[in-house]
C-alpha positions as CSV (number, residue, x, y, z in Angstrom):
1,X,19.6,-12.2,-1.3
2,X,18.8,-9.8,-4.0
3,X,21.8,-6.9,-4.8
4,X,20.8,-3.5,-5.5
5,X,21.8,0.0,-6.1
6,X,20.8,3.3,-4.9
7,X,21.7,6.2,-6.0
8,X,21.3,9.6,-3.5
9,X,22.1,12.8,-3.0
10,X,26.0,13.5,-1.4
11,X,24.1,14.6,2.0
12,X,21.3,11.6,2.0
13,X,21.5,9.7,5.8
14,X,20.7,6.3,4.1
15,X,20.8,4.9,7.7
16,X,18.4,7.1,9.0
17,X,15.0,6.2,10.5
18,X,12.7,8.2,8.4
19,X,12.7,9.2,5.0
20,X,10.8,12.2,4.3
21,X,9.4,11.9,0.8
22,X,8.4,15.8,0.5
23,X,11.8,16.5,0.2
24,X,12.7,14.3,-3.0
25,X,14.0,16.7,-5.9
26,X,11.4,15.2,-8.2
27,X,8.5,16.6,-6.0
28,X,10.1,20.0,-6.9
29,X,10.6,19.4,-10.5
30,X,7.7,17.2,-11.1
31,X,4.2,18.9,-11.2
32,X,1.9,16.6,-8.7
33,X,4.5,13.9,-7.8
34,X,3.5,14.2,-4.7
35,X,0.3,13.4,-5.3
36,X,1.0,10.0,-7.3
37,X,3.2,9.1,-5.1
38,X,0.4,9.1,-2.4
39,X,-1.4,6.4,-5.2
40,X,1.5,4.4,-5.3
41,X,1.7,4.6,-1.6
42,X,-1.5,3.2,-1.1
43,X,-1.0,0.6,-3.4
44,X,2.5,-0.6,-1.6
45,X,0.7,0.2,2.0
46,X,3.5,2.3,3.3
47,X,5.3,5.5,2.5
48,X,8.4,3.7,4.2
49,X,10.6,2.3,1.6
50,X,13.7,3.2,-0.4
51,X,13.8,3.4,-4.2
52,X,16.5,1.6,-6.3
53,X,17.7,-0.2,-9.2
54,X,18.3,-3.5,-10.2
55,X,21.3,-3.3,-12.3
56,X,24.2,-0.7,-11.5
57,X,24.0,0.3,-14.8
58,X,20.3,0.8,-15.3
59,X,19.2,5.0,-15.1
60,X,19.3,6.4,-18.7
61,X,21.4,9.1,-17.4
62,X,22.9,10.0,-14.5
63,X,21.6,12.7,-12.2
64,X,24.5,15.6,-10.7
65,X,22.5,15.7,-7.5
66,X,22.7,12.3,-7.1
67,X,26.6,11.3,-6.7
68,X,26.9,8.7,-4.3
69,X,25.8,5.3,-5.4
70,X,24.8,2.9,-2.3
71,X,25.2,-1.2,-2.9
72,X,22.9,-3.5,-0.8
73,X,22.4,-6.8,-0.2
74,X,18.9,-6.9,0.1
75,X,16.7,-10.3,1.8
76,X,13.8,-10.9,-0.4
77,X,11.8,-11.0,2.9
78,X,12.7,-6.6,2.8
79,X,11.6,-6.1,-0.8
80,X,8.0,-5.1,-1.1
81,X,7.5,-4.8,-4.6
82,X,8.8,-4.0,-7.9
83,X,8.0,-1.2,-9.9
84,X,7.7,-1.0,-13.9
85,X,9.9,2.1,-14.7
86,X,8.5,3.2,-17.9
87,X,5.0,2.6,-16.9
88,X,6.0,4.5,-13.8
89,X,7.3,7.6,-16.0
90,X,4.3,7.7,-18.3
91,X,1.7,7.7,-15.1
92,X,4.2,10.6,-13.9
93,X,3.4,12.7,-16.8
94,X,-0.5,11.9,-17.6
95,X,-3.2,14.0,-16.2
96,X,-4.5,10.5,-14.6
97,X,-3.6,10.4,-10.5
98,X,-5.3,7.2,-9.7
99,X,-4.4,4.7,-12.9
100,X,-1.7,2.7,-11.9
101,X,-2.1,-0.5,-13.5
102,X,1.1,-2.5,-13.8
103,X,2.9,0.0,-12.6
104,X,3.8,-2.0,-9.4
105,X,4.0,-5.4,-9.1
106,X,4.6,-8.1,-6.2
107,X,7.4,-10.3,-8.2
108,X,10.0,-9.3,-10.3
109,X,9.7,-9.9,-13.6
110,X,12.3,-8.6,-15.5
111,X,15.0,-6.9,-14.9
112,X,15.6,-4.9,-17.3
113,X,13.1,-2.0,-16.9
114,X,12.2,-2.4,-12.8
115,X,13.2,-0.7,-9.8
116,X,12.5,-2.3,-6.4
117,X,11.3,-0.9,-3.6
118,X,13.0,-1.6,-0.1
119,X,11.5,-1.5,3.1
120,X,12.9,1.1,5.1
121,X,14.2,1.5,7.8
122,X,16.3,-1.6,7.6
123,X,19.9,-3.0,9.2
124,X,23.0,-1.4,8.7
125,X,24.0,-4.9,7.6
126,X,22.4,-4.9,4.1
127,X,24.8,-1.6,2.8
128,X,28.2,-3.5,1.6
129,X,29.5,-0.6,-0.6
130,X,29.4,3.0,-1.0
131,X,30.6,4.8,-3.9
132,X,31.2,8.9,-4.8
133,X,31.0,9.9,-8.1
134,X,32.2,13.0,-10.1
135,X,29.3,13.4,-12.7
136,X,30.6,15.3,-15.8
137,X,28.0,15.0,-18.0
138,X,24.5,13.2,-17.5
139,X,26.2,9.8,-19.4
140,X,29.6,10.4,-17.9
141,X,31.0,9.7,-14.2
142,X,34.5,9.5,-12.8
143,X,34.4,7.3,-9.4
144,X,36.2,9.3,-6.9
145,X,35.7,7.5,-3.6
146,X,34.7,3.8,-3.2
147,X,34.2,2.6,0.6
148,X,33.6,-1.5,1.6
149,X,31.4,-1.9,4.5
């Protein structure tokens, strides 16, 4: 079992059955996310999966839309890949849609710099804790609400 974190937006239905990735905030604020998204898809071979970290901790800075930080228990069997984050952030902003080389990755590596990608849906077993955050500043939080599942 593998623990990770997730961290979504206060109205997010992390139990839900689909998730709809046209309405991340990133495909607003990023030009063509979307689209390389699509690439990464294709590579994965599924647009079903849920994004998180490895490491609580891990995000540079922390994002006021996103307050509510989910803790899994995840089987390895669920985890579809891994995902080099700063590989992943400089194919976001090239002009390049198809170039993902190293960018996602079958094994973990490190775990310093990934993210791992869950399959989705998945049991309401795996979520073990729930927590609500007041972000102050993008490198500040105040935990508000903390639930044990």
């Amino acid at each position: 079992m593998l623990t990770v974190y997730t961290w979504q937006g206060i109205d997010f239905d992390l139990k839900s059955e689909t998730l709809d990735q046209s309405k991340s905030r990133y495909a607003d604020a990023v030009p063509c996310y979307l689209r390389k998204l699509e690439s990464l898809n294709k590579i994965v071979r599924t647009n079903k999966y849920l994004w998180a970290f490895l490491r609580s901790d891990q995000h540079q800075y922390f994002e006021i839309c996103k307050p509510v930080e989910w803790v899994l228990e995840v089987a390895k069997s669920e985890i579809l890949g891994y995902l080099d984050n700063n590989k992943w952030e400089q194919y976001l902003r090239s002009e390049d849609h198809q170039d993902l080389e190293g960018v996602f990755q079958k094994e973990i590596i490190t775990k310093r710099d990934q993210s791992v990608l869950i399959r989705h849906p998945f049991k309401e077993t795996i979520i073990k804790r729930k927590r609500v955050y007041k972000i102050t500043h993008p490198k500040e939080t105040e935990l508000i609400d903390e639930i044990e599942f």
